[in-house]
C-alpha positions in Angstrom: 56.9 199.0 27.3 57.2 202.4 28.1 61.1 204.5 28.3 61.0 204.6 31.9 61.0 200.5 31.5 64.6 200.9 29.8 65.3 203.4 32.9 64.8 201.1 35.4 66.6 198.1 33.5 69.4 200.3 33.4 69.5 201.1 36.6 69.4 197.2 37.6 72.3 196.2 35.1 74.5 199.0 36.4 74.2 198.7 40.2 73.7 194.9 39.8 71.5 195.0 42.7 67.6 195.8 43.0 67.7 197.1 46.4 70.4 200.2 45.3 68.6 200.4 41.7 65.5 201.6 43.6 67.4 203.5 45.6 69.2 205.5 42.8 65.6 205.4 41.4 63.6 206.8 43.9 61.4 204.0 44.2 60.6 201.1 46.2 62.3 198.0 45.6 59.3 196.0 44.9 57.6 198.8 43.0 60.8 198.2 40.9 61.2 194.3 40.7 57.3 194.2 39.5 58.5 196.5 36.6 61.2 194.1 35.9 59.4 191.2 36.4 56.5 193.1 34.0 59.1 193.7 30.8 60.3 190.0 31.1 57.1 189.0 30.8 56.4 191.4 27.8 59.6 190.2 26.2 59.3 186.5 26.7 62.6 186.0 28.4 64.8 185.9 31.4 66.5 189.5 31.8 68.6 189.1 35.1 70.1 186.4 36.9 68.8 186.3 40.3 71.2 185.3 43.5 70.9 186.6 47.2 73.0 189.6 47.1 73.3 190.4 43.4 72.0 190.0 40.0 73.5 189.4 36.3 72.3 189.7 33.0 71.3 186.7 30.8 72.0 186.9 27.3 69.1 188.5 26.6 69.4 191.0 29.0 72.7 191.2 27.6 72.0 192.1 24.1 68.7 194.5 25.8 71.2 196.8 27.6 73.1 198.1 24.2 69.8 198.7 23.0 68.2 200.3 25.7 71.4 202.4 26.3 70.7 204.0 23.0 67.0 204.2 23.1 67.3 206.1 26.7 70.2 208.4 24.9 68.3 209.1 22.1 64.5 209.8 23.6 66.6 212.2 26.1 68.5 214.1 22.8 64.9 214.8 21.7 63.6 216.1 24.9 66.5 218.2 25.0 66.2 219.3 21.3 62.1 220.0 22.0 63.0 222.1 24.6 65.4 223.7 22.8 63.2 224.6 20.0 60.6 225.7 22.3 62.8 228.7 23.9 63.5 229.3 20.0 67.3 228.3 20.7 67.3 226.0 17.5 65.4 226.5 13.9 65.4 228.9 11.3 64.0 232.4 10.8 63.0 233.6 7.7 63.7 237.1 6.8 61.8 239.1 4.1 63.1 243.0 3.5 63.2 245.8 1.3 66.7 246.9 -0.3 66.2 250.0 1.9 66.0 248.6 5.1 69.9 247.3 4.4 71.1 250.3 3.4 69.4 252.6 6.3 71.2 250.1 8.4 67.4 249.5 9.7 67.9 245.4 8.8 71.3 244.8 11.0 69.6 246.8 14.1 66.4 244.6 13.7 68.4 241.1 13.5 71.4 242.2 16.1 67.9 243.1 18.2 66.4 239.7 17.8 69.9 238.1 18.5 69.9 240.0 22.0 
């Protein structure tokens, strides 16, 4: 299964109903039952209860959803963190200097420079 699986489970479990889950997806609602209908398959088990207007979750889909809530949380924290790191927002810097550079003031222009 791949994250955007977990997207699209969420999706179903929150608006209860395929037709607005593809909707709030951007997909088509067949496009998006076939996905469904593909992790069931992968998982062995039932995820939604099917009825005319509205779906449920089985047990399984149940005890899926907390997981996949966190899975989705925590593959977007490391996207953002990624990202983050790649505009250098997040790290650490290593400084190496000579005791005259602090006392010429040189060393607090250079980091206050880098800061900026």
């Amino acid at each position: 299964m791949e994250i955007r699986h977990f997207r699209y489970f969420l999706a179903v479990a929150r608006q209860r109903n395929f037709t607005r889950a593809a909707e709030q997806l951007g997909i088509a609602p067949p496009t998006l039952s076939r996905q469904i209908q593909d992790m069931e398959a992968t998982l062995g088990t039932r995820l939604f209860i099917r009825r005319q207007r509205e779906v449920s979750l089985t047990e399984a889909g149940a005890a899926l959803l907390i997981e996949a809530e966190a899975t989705v949380r925590q593959f977007e924290f490391a996207q953002r963190n990624a990202q983050r790191a790649g505009r250098g927002e997040i790290g650490h810097i290593e400084l190496g200097y000579v005791a005259s550079a602090v006392y010429s003031g040189l060393l607090q222009r250079q980091v206050q420079s880098f800061c900026a």
